[in-house]
DRENDO-1510 file (C-alpha; in Angstrom, 1 decimal, always signed):
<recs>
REC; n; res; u; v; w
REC; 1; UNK; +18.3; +9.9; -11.0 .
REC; 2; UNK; +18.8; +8.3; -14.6 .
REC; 3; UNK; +17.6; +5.1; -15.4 .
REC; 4; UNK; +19.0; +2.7; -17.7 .
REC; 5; UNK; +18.3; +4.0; -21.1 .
REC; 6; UNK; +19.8; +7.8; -19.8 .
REC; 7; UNK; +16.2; +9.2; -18.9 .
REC; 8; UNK; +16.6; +11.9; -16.5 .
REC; 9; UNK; +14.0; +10.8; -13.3 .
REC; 10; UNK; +12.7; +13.5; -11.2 .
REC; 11; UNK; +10.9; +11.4; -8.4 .
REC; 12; UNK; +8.4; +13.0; -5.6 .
REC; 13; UNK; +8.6; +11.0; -2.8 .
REC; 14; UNK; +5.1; +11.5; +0.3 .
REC; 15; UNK; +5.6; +10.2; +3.7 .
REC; 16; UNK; +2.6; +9.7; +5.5 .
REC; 17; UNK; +1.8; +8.0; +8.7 .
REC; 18; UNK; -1.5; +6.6; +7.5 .
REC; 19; UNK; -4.4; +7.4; +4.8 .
REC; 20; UNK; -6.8; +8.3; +6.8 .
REC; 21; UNK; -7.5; +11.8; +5.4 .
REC; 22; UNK; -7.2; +10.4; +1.7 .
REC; 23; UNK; -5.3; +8.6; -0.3 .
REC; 24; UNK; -1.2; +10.1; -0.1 .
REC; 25; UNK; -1.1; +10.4; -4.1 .
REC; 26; UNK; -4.1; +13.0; -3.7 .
REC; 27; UNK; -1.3; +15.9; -2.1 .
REC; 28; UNK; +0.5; +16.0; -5.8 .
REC; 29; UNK; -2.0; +18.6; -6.9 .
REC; 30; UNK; -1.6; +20.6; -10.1 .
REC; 31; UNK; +0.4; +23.3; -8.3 .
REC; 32; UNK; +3.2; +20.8; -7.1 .
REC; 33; UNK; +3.2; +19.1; -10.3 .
REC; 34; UNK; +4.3; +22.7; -12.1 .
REC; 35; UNK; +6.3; +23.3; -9.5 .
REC; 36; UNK; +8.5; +20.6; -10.0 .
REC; 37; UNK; +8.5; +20.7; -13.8 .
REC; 38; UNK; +9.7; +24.9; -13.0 .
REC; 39; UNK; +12.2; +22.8; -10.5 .
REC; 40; UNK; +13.3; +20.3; -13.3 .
REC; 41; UNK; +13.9; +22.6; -16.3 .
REC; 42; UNK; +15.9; +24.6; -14.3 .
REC; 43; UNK; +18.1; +22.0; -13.1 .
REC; 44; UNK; +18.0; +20.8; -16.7 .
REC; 45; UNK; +19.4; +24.2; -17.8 .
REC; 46; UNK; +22.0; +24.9; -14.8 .
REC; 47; UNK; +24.0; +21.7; -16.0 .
REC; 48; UNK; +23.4; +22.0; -19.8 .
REC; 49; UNK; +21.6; +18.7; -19.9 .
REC; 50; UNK; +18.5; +20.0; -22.1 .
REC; 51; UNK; +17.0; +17.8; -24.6 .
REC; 52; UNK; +17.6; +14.7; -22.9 .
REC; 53; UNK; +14.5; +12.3; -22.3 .
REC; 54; UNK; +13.1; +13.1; -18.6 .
REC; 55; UNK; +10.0; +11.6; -16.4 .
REC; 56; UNK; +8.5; +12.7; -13.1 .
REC; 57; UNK; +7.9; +9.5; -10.7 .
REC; 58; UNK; +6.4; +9.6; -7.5 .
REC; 59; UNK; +7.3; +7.2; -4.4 .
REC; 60; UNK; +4.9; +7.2; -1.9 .
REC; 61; UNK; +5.0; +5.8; +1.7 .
REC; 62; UNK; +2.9; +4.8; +4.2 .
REC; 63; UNK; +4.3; +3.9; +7.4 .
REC; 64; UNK; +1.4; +2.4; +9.4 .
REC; 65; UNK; +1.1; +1.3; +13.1 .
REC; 66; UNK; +3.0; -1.3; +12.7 .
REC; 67; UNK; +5.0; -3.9; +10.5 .
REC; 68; UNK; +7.0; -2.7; +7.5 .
REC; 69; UNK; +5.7; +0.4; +5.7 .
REC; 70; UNK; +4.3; +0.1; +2.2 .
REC; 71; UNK; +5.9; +1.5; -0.7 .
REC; 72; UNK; +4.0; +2.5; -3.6 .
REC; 73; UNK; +6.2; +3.6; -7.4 .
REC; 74; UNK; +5.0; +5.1; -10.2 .
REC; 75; UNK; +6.3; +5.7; -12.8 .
REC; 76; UNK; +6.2; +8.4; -15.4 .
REC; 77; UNK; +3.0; +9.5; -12.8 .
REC; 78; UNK; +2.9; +13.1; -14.6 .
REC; 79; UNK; +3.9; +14.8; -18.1 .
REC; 80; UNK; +5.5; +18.1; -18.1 .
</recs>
């Protein structure tokens, strides 16, 4: 996505149905964050949009048992 001031946003979104083997934000290891940042640049490069100011969000949601699911956002949650 781009946000208002023309940042490139690269969010990771987590679905989980509950916590109960830790909290969701503990799956974006080190691995998946590179990953994504190898993902991004070459996006970046495939549609000649290098140099332009870029962040990596994540979005996490928990479902639950029951009631509405809760939605977590945070931004810039890792540096390339």
């Amino acid at each position: 996505m781009v946000d208002r001031d023309s940042t490139i946003v690269f969010v990771e979104v987590k679905t989980r149905t509950d916590e109960s083997f830790g909290p969701v934000e503990s799956v974006i290891t080190v691995s998946k964050k590179a990953k994504a940042v190898r993902a991004a640049r070459y996006f970046l490069t495939m549609y000649n949009i290098e140099g332009r100011p870029l962040r990596f969000d994540v979005v996490t949601i928990i479902l639950g048992q029951s009631g509405r699911p809760s939605i977590r956002h945070y931004d810039n949650a890792f540096a390339p």
